[in-house]
C-alpha positions in Angstrom: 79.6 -36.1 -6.8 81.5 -33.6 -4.3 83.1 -30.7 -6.3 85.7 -28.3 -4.2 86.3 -25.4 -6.5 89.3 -23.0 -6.9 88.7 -19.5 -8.7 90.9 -16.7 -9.2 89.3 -14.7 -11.9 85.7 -14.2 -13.2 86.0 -15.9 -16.5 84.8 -18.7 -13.8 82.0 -17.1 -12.3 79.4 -18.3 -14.3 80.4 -21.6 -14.0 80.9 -21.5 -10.5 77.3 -20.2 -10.2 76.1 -22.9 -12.3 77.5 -25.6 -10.3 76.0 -23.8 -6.7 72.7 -24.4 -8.7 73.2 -28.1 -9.1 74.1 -28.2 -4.9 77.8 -30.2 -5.6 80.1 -27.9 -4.4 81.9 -29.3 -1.3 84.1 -26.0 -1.0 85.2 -23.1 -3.0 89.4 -21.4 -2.8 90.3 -18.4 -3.7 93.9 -16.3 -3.7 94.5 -14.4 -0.4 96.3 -12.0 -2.7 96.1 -11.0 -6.2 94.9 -9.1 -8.6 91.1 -7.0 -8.4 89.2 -9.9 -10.0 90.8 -12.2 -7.2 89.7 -9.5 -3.9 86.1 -8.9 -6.2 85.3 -13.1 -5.9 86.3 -12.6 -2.3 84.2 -10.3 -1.6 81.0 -11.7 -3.4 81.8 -15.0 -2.4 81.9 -14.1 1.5 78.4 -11.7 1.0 76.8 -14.6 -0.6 77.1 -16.9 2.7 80.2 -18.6 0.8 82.8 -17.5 2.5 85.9 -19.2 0.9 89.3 -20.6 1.9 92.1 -17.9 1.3 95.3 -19.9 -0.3 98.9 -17.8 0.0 101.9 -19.0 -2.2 103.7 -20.1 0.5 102.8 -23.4 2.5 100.3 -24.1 -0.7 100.9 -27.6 -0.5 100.1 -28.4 2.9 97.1 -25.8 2.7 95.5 -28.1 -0.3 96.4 -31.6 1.4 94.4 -30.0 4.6 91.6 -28.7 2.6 91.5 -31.9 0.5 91.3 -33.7 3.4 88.5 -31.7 5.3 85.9 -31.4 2.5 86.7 -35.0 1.1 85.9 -34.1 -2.5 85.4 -36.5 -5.5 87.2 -33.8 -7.8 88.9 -30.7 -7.3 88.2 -27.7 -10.7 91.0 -25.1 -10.9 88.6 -22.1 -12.5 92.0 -19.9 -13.5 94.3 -20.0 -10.6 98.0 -18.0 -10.8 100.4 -20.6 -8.5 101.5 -24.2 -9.4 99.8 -26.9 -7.5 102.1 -29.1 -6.2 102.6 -32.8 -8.5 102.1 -34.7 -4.5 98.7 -33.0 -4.0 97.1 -33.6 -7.6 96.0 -36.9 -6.7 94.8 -36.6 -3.8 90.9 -36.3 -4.7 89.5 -39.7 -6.5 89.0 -37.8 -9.4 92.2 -35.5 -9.1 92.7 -32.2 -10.0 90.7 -30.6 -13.5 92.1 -27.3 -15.0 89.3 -25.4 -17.0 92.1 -23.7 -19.8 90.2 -20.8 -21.3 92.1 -21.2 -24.7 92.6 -24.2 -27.3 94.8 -26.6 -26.1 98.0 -28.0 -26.8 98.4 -25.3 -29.0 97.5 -22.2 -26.8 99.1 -22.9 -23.1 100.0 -20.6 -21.1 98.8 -17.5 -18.8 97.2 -14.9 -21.2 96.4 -17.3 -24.4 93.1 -14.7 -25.2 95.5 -12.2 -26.3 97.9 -14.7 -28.3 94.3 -15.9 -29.9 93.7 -12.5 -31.1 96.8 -10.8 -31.7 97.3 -14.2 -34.2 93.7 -13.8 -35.8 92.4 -16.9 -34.9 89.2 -17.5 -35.9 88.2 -19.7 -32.5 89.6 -20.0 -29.6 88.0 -22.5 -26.6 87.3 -23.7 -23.3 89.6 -26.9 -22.2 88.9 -29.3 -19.1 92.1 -31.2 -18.5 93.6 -33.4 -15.9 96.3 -31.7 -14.2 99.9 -32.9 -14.5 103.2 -31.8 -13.1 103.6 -29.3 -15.8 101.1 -26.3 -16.3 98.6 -26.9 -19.1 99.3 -30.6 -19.9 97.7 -33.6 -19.0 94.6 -35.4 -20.8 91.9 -33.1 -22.6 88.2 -34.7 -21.1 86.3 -31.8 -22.8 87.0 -29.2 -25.3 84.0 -26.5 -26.5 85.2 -24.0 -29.1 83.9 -20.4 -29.1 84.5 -18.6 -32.3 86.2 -15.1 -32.0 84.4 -13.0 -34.4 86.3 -10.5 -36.6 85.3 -7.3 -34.2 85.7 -9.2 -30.7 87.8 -7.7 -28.3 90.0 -9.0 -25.7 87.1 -8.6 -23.1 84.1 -9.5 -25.1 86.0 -12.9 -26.1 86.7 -13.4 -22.1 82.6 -12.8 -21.6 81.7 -15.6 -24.3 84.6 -17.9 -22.7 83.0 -17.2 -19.6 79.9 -18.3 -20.7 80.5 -21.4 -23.0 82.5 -22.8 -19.4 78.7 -23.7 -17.9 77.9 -26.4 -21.1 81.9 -27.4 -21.0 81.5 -27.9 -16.9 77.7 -29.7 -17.1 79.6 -31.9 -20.1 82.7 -33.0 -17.7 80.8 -33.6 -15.0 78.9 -36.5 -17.4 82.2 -37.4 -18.8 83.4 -38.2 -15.0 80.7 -40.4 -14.4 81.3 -42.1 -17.4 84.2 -42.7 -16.2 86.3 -41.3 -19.1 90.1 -41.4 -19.3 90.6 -38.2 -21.7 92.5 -37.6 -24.6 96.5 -37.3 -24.0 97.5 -33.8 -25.6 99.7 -33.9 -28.8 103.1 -32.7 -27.5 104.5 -32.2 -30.9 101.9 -29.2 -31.2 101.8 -28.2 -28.5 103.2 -24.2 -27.6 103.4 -22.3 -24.3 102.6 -18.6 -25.2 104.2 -16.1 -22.1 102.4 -13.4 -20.7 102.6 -10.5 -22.9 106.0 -8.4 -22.8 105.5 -4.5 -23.4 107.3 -5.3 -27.1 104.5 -7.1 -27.6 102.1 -4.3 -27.0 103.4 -1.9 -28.9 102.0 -0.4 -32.4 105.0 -0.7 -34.8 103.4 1.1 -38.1 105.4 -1.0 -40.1 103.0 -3.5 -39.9 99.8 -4.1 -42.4 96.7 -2.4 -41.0 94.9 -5.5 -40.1 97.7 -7.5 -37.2 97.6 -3.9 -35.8 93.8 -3.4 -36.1 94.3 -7.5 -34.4 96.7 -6.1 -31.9 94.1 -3.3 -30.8 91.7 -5.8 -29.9 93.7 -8.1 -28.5 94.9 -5.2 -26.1 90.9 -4.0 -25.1 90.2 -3.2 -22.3 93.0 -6.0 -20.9 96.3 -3.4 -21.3 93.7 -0.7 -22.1 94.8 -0.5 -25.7 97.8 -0.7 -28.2 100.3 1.5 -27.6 102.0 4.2 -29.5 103.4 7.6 -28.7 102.0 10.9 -30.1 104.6 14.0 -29.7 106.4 11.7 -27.5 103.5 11.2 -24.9 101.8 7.8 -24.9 99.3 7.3 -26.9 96.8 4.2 -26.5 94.5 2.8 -29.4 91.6 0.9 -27.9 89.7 0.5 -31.5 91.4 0.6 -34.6 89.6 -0.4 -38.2 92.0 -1.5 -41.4 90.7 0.5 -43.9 90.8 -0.7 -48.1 92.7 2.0 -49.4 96.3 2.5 -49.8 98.6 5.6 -49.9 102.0 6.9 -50.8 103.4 8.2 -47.3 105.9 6.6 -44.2 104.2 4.8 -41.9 103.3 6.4 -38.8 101.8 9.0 -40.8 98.8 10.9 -40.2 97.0 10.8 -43.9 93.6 12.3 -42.9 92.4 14.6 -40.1 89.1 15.3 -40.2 87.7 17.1 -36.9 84.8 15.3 -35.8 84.8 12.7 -38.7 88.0 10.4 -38.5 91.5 10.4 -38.1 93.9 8.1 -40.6 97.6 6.9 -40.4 99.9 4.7 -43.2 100.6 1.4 -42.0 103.4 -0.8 -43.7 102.9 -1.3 -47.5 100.9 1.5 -48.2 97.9 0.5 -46.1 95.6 2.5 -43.9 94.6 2.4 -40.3 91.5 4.1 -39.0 91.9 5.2 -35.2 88.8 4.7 -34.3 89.3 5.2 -29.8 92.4 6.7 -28.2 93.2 7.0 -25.0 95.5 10.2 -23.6 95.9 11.6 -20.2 93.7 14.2 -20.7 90.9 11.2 -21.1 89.0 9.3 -24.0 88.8 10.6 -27.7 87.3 9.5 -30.8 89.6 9.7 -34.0 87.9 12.8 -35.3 88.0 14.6 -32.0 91.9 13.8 -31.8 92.5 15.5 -35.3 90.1 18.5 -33.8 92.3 18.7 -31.0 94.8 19.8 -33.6 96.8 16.4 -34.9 97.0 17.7 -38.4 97.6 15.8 -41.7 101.9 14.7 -41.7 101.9 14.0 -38.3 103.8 11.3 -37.2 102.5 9.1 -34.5 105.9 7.4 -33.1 106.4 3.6 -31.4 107.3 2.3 -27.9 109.3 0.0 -29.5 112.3 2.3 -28.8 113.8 2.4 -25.1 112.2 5.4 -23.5 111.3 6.3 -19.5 108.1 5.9 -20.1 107.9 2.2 -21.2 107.8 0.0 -18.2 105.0 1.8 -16.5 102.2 1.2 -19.7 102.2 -2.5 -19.5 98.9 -3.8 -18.1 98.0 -0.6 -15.9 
């Protein structure tokens, strides 16, 4: 079997290395342009003798046929890729076009689905092969692994064990496609496209119960580096938060404990309490008890970016 690869993120770099090992990759694409992770396989791919085919956004169509064409593939893996493929070129290869969907599918599709996963306290989230179609994350399911998302995974250490449970999910499809196997269709009636995360949906509002914010913190590591909230009107980001048991009488937003060099707490919705654990201000990195020894004292009120402010736009995945 001939496998021609396209990777635009390192979620697919294990797999990618695994399938180098086996000697069936027939070619490997990559983004001309992009985001870091996108210039970083460049760059690795080209020191490591495997220089790849640069794809731009415009002429993408032609650019596949051409490729297709040239390294005659039996089956083409899309390893995270940020453009539509065009419907004419998907069936090209005898085997088509596979998309390796680093979240559980039909009910997680779209872009950023390990930070819906999270933020929604799921207890698993998974690595989908499926048959490409017209539409993004559709078409037939040939293999599904799950990966459990433990209660203290971040957004980055769930990428690491997607990244990893991909090599058993590719070694799996590449049995199930010389079996010859058809796939499952997906279940459109549960199926949900999640967007890419809006700043709204980044932002600590401390009416919330301490735990979906705790969630929202994790979700939010290192990938927007942290939650976000403002302290004296400056932003403030929360890269770990802990929901803690006890409950108090104050509004939320409200710094409840300061304890230099110990722990800093603030009321959440309902009476419950949130632990900052990491922050994150201009001025650098801080533990909870070195913020309140930097002089947050007890009835402080931490404020939200849910409100319109000049800051807003710029905080959103920077």
């Amino acid at each position: 079997m001939r496998v021609a690869i396209i990777i635009s993120s390192l979620l697919g770099w294990p797999l990618l290395q695994d399938l180098l090992s086996q000697g069936v990759v027939a070619g490997i694409a990559v983004p001309a342009s992009g985001r870091e992770e996108a210039a970083q396989l460049r760059e690795q791919l080209t020191q490591a003798g495997q220089a790849p085919l640069l794809l731009a956004r415009a002429g993408l169509g032609a650019a596949l046929a051409g490729w297709v064409a040239t390294v005659q593939p039996t089956v083409v893996l899309v390893l995270t890729f940020p453009w539509r493929i065009p419907a004419g070129v998907l069936a090209l290869p005898p085997q088509g076009f596979i998309n390796f969907h680093f979240a559980a599918l039909p009910g997680y599709r779209g872009p950023e689905p390990t930070f819906w996963q999270i933020r929604n306290g799921e207890p698993a989230g998974a690595v989908t092969a499926h048959r490409m179609a017209a539409d993004f994350d559709t078409g037939p399911v040939l293999v599904a692994t799950s990966v459990p998302i433990g209660p203290h995974d971040t957004h980055g250490l769930h990428r690491s064990h997607l990244a990893l449970a991909a090599v058993g999910t590719g070694r799996q499809l590449l049995a199930a496609l010389a079996a010859g196997a058809p796939g499952q269709p997906q279940d459109e009636a549960a199926a949900r496209y999640w967007p890419r995360p809006a700043l709204p949906d980044l932002c600590l509002d401390w009416q919330e119960p301490a735990e979906t914010l705790a969630r929202l913190v994790r979700a939010a590591n290192p990938w927007n580096r942290g939650a976000l909230a403002t302290l004296r009107g400056q932003p403030l980001r929360v890269l770990g938060a802990t929901a803690r048991p006890e409950t108090v009488a104050a509004a939320p937003g409200t710094v409840v404990l300061a304890a230099p060099g110990q722990a800093l707490l603030v009321a959440c919705g309902a009476g419950q309490v949130l632990q900052l654990d990491v922050v994150a201000l201009d001025e650098g990195y801080f533990t909870g008890g070195q913020l309140a020894g930097l002089g947050v004292p007890v009835g402080e009120v931490l404020g939200t970016l849910l409100q319109p402010t000049p800051i807003r736009e710029a905080l959103i995945h920077s």
